[in-house]
mmCIF file as Biopython writes it, N, C-alpha, C and O atoms, coordinates in Angstrom:
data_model
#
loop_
_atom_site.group_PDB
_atom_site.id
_atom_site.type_symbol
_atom_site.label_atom_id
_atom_site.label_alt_id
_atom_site.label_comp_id
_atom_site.label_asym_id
_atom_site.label_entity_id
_atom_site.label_seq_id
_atom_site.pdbx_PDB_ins_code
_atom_site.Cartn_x
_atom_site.Cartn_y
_atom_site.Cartn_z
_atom_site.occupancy
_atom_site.B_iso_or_equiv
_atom_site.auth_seq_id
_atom_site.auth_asym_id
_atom_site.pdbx_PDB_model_num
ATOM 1   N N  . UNK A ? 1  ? 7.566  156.623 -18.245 1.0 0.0 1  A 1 
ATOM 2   C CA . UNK A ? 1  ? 7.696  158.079 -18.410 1.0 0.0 1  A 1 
ATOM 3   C C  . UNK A ? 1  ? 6.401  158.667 -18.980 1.0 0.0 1  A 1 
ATOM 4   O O  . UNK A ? 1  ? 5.593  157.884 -19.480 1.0 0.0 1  A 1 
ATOM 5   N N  . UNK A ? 2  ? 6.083  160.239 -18.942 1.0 0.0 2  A 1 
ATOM 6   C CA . UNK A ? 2  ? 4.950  160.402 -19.330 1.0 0.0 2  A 1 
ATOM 7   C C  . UNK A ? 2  ? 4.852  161.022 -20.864 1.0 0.0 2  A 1 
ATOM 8   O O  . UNK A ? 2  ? 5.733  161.502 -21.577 1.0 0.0 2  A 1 
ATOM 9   N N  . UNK A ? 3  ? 4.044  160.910 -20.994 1.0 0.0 3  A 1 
ATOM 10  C CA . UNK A ? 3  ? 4.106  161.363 -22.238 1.0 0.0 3  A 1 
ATOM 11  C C  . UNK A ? 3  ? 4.544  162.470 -22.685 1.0 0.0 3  A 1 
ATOM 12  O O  . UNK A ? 3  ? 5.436  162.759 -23.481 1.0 0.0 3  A 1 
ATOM 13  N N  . UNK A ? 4  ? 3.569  163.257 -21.880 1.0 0.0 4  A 1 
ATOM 14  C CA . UNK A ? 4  ? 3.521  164.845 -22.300 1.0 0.0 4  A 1 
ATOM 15  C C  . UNK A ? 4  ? 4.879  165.468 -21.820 1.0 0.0 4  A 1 
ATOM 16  O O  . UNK A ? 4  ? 5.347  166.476 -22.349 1.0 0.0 4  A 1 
ATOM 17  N N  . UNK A ? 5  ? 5.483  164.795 -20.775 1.0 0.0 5  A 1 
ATOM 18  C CA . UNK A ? 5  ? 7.040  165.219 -20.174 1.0 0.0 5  A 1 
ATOM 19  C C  . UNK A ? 5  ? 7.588  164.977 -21.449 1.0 0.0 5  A 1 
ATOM 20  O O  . UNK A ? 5  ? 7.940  166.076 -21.879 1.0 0.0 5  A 1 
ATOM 21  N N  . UNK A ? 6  ? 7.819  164.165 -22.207 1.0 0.0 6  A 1 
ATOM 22  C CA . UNK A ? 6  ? 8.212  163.477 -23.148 1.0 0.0 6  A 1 
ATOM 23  C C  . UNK A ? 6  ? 8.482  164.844 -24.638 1.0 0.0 6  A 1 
ATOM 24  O O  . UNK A ? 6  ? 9.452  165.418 -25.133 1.0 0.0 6  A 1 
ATOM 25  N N  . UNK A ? 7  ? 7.288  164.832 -24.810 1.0 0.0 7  A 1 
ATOM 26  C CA . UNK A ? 7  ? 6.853  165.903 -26.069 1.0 0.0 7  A 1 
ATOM 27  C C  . UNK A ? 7  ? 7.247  167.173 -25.594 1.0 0.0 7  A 1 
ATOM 28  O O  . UNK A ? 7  ? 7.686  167.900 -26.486 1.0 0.0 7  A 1 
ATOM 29  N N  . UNK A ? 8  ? 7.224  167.700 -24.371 1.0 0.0 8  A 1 
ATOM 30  C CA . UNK A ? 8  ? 7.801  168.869 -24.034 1.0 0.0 8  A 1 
ATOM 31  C C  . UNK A ? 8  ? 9.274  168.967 -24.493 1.0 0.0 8  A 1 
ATOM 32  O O  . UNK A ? 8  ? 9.804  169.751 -25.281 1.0 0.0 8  A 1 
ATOM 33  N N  . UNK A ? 9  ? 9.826  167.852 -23.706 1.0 0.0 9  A 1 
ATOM 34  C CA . UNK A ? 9  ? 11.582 167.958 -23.835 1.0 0.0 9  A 1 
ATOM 35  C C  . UNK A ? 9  ? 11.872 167.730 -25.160 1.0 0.0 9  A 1 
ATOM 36  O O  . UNK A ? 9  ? 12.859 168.291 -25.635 1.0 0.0 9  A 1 
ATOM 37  N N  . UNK A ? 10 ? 11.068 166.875 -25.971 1.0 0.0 10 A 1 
ATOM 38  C CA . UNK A ? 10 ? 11.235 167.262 -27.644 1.0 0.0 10 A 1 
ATOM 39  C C  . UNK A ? 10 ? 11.024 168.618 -28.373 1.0 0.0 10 A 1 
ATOM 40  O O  . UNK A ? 10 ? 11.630 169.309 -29.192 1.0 0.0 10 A 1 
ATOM 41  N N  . UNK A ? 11 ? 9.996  168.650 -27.748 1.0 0.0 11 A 1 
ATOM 42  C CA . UNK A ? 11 ? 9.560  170.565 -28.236 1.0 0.0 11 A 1 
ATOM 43  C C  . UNK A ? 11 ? 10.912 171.218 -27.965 1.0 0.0 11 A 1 
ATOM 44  O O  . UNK A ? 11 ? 11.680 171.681 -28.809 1.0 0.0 11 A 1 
ATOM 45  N N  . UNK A ? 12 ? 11.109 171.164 -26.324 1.0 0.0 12 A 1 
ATOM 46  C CA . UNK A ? 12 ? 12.553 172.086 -26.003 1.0 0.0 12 A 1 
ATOM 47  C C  . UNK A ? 12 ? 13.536 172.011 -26.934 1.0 0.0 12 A 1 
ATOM 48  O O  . UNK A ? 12 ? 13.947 172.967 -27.592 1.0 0.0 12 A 1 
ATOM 49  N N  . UNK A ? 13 ? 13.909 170.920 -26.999 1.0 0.0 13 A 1 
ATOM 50  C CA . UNK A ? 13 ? 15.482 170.500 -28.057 1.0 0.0 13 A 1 
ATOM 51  C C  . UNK A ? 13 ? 15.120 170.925 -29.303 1.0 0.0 13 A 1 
ATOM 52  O O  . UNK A ? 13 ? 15.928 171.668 -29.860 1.0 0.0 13 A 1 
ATOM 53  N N  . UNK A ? 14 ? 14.181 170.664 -29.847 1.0 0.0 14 A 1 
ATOM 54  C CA . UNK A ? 14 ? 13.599 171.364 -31.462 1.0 0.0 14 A 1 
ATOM 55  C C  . UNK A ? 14 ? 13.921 172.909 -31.472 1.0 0.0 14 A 1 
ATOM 56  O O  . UNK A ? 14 ? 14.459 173.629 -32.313 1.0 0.0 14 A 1 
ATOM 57  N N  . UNK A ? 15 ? 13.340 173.172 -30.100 1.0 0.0 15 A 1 
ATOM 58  C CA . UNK A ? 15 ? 13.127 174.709 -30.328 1.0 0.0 15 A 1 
ATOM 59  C C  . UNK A ? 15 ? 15.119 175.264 -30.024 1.0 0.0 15 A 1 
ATOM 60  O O  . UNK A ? 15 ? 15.536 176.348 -30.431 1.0 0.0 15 A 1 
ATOM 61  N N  . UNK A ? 16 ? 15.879 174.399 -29.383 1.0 0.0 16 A 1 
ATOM 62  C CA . UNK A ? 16 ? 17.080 174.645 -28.740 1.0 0.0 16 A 1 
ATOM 63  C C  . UNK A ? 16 ? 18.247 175.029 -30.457 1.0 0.0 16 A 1 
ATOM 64  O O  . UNK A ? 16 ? 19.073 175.802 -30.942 1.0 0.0 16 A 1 
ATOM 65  N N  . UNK A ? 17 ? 17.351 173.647 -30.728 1.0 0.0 17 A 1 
ATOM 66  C CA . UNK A ? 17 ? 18.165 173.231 -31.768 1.0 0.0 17 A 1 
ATOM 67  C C  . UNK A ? 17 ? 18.267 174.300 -33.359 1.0 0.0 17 A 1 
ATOM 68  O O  . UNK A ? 17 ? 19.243 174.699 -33.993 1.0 0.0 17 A 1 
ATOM 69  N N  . UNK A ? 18 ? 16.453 174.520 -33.609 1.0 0.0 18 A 1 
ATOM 70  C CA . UNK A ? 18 ? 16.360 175.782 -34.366 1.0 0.0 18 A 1 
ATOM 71  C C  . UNK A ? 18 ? 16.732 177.279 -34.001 1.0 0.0 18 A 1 
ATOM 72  O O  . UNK A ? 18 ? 16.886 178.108 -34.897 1.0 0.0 18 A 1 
ATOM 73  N N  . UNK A ? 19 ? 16.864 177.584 -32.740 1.0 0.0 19 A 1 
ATOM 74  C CA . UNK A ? 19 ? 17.923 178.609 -32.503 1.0 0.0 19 A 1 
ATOM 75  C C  . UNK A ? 19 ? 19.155 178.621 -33.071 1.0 0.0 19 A 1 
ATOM 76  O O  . UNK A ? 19 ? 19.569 179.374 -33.952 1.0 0.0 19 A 1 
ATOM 77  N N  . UNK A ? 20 ? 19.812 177.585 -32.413 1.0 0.0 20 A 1 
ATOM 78  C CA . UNK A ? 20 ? 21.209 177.295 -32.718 1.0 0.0 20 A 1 
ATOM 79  C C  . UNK A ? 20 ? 21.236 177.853 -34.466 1.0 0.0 20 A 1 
ATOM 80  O O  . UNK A ? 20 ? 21.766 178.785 -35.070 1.0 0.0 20 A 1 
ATOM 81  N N  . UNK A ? 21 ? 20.493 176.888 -34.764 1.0 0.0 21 A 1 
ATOM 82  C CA . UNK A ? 21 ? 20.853 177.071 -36.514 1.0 0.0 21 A 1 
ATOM 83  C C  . UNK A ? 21 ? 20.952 177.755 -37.051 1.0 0.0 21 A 1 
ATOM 84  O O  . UNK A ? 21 ? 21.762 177.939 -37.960 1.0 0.0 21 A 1 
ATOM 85  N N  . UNK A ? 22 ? 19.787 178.649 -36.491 1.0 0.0 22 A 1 
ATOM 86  C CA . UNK A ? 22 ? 19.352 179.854 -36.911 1.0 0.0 22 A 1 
ATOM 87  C C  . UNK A ? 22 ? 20.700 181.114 -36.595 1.0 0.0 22 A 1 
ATOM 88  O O  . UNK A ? 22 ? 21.121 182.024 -37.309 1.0 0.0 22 A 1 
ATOM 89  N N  . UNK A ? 23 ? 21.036 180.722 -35.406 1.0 0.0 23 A 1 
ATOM 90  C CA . UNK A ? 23 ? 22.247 181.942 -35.176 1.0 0.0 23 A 1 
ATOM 91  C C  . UNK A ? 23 ? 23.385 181.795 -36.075 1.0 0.0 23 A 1 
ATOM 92  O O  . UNK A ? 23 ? 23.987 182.823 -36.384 1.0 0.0 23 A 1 
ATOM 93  N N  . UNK A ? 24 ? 23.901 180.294 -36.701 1.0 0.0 24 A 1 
ATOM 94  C CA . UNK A ? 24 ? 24.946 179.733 -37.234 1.0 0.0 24 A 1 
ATOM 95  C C  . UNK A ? 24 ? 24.931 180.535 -38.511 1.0 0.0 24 A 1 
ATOM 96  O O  . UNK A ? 24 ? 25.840 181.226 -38.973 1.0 0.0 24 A 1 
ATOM 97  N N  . UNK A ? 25 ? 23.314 180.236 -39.157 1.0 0.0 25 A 1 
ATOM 98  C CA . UNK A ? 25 ? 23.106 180.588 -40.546 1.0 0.0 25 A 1 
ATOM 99  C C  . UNK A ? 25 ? 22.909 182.100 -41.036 1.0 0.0 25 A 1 
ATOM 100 O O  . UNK A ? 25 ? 23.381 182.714 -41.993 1.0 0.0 25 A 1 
ATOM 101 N N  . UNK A ? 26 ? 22.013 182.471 -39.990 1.0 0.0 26 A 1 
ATOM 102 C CA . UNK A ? 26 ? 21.511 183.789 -40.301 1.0 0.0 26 A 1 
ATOM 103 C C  . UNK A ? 26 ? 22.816 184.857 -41.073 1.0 0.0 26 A 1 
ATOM 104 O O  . UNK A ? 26 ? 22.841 185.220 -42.250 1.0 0.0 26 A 1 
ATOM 105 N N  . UNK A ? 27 ? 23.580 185.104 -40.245 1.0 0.0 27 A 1 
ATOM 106 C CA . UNK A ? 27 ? 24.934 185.789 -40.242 1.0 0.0 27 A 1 
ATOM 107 C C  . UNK A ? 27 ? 25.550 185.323 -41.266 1.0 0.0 27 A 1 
ATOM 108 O O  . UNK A ? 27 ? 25.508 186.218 -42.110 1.0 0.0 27 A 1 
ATOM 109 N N  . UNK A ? 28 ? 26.316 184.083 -41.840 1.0 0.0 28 A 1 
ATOM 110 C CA . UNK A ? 28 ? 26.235 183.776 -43.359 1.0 0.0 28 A 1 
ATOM 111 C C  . UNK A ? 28 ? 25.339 184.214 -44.357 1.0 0.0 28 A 1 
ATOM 112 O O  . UNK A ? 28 ? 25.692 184.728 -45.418 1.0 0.0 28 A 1 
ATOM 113 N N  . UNK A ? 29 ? 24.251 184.017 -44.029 1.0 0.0 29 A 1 
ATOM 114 C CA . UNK A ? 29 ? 23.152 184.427 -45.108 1.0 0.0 29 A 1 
ATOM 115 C C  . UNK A ? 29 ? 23.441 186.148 -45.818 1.0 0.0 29 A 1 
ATOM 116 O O  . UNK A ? 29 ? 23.619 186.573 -46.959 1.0 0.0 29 A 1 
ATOM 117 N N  . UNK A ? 30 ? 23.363 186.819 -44.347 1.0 0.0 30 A 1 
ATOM 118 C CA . UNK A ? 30 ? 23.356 188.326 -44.492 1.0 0.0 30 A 1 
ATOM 119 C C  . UNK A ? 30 ? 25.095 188.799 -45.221 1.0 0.0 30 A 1 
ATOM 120 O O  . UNK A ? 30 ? 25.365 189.937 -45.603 1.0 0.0 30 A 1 
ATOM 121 N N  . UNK A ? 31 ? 26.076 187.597 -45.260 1.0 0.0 31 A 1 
ATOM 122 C CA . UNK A ? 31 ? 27.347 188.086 -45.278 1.0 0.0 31 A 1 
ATOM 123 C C  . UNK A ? 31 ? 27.633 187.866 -46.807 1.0 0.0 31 A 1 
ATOM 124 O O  . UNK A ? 31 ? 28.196 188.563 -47.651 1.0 0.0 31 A 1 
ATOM 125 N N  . UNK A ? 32 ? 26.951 186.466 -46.851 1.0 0.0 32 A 1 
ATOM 126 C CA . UNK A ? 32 ? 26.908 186.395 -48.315 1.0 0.0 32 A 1 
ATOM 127 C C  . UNK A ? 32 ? 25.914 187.712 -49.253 1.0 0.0 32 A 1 
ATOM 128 O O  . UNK A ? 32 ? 26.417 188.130 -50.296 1.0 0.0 32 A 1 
ATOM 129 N N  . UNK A ? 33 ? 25.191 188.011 -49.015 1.0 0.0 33 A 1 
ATOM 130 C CA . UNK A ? 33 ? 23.893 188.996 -49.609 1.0 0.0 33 A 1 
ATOM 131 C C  . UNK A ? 33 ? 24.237 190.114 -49.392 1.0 0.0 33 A 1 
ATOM 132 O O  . UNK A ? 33 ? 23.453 190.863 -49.975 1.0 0.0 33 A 1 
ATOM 133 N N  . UNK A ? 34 ? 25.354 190.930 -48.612 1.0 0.0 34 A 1 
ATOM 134 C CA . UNK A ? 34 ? 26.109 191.935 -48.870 1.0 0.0 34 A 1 
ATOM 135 C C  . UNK A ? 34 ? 27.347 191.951 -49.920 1.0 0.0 34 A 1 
ATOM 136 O O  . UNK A ? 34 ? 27.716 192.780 -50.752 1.0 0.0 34 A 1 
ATOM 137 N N  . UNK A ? 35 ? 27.790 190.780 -49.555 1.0 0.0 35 A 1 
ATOM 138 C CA . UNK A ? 35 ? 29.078 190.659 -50.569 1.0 0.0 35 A 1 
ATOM 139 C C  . UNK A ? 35 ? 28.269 190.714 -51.937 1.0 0.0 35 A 1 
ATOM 140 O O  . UNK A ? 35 ? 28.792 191.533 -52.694 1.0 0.0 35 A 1 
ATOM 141 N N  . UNK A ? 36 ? 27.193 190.115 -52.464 1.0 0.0 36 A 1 
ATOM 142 C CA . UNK A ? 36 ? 26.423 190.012 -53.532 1.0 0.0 36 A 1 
ATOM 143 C C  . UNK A ? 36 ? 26.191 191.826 -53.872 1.0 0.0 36 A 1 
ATOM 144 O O  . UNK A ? 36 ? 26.717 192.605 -54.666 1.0 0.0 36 A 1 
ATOM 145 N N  . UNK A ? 37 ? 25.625 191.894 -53.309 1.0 0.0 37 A 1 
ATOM 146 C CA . UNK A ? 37 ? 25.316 193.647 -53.389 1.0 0.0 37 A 1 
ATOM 147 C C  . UNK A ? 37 ? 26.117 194.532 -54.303 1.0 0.0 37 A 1 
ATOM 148 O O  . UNK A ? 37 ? 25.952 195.144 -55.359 1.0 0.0 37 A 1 
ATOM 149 N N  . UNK A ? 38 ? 27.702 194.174 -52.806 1.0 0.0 38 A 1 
ATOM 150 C CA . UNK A ? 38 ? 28.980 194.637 -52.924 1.0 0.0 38 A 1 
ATOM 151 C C  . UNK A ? 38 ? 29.643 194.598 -54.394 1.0 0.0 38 A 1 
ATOM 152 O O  . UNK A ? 38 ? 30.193 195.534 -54.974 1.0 0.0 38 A 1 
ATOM 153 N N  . UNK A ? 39 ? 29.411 192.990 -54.946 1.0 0.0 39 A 1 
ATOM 154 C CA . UNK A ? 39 ? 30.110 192.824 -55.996 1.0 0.0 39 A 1 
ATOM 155 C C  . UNK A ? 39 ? 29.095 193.967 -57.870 1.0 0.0 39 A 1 
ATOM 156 O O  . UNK A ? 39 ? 29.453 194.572 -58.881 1.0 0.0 39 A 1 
ATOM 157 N N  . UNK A ? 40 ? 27.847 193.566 -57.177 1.0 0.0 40 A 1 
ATOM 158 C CA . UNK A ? 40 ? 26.981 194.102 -57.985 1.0 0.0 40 A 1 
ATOM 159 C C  . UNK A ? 40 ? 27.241 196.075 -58.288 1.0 0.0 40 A 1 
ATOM 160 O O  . UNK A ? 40 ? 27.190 196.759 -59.310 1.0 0.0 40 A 1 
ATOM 161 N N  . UNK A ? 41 ? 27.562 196.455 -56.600 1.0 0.0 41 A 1 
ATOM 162 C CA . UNK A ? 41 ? 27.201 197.930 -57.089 1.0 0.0 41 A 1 
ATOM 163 C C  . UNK A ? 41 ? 29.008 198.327 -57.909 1.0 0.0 41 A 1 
ATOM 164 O O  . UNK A ? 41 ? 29.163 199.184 -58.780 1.0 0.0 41 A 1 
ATOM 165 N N  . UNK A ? 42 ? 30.054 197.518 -57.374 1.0 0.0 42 A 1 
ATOM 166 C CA . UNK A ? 42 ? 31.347 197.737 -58.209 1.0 0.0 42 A 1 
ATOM 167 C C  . UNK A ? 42 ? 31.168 197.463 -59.477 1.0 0.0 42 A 1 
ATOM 168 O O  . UNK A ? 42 ? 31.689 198.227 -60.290 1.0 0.0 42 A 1 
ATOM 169 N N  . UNK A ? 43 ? 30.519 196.502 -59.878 1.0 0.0 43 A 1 
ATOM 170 C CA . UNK A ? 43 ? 30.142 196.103 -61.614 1.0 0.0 43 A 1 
ATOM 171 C C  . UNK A ? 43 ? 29.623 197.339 -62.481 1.0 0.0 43 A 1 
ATOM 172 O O  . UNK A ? 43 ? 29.971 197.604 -63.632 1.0 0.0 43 A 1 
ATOM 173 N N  . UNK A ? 44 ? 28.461 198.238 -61.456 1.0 0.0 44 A 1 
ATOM 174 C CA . UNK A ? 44 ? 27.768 198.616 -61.895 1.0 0.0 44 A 1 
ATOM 175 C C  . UNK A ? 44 ? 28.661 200.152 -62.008 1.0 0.0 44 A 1 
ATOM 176 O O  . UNK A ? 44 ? 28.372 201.068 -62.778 1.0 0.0 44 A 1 
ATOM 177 N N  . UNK A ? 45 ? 29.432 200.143 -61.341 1.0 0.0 45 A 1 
ATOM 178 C CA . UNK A ? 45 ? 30.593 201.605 -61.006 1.0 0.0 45 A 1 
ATOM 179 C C  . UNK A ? 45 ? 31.442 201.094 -62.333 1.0 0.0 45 A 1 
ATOM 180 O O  . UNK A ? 45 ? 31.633 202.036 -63.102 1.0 0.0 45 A 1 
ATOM 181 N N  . UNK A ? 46 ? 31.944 199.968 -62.750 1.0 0.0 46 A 1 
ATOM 182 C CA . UNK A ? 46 ? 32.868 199.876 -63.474 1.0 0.0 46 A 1 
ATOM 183 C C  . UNK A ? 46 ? 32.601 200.192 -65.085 1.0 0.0 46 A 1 
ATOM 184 O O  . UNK A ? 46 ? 33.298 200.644 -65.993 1.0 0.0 46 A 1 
ATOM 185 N N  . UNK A ? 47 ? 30.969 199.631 -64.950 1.0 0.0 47 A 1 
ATOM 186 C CA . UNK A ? 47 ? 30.232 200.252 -66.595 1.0 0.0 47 A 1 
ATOM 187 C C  . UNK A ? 47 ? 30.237 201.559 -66.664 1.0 0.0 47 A 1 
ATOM 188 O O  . UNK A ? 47 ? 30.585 202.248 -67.623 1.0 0.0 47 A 1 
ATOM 189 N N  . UNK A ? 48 ? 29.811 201.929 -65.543 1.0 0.0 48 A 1 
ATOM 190 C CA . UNK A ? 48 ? 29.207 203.646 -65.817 1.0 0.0 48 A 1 
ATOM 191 C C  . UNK A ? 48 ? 30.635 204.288 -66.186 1.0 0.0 48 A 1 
ATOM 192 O O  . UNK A ? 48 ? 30.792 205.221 -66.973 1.0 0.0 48 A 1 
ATOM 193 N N  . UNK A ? 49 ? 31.624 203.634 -65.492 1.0 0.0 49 A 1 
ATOM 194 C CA . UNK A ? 49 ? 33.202 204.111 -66.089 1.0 0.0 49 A 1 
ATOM 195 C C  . UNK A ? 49 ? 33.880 204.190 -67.380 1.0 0.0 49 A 1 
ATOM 196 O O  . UNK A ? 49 ? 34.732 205.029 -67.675 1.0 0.0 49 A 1 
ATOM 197 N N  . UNK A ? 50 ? 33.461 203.301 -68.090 1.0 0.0 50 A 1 
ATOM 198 C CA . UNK A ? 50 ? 33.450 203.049 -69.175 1.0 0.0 50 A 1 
ATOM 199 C C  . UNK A ? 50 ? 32.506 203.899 -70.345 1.0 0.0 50 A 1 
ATOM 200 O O  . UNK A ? 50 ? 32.543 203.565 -71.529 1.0 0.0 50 A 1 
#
């Protein structure tokens, strides 16, 4: 087999594979870091209530 065929189809799957992840994670990331926000600006509503 050749080489460079070789390193391509590794490149591909790397690059297949960091998509993937990337779509899995991203959307967690952002869901968690709103809820964070979320919990922060109610904290911050509940002092000023006080």
């Amino acid at each position: 087999m050749d080489i460079q065929l070789v390193e391509t189809l590794l490149l591909g799957l790397a690059g297949v594979a960091g998509g993937a992840w990337l779509a899995f994670v991203l959307p967690r990331m952002v869901e968690a870091q709103r809820r964070l926000a979320l919990v922060r600006s109610q904290r911050q509503n509940d002092l000023r209530r006080r």
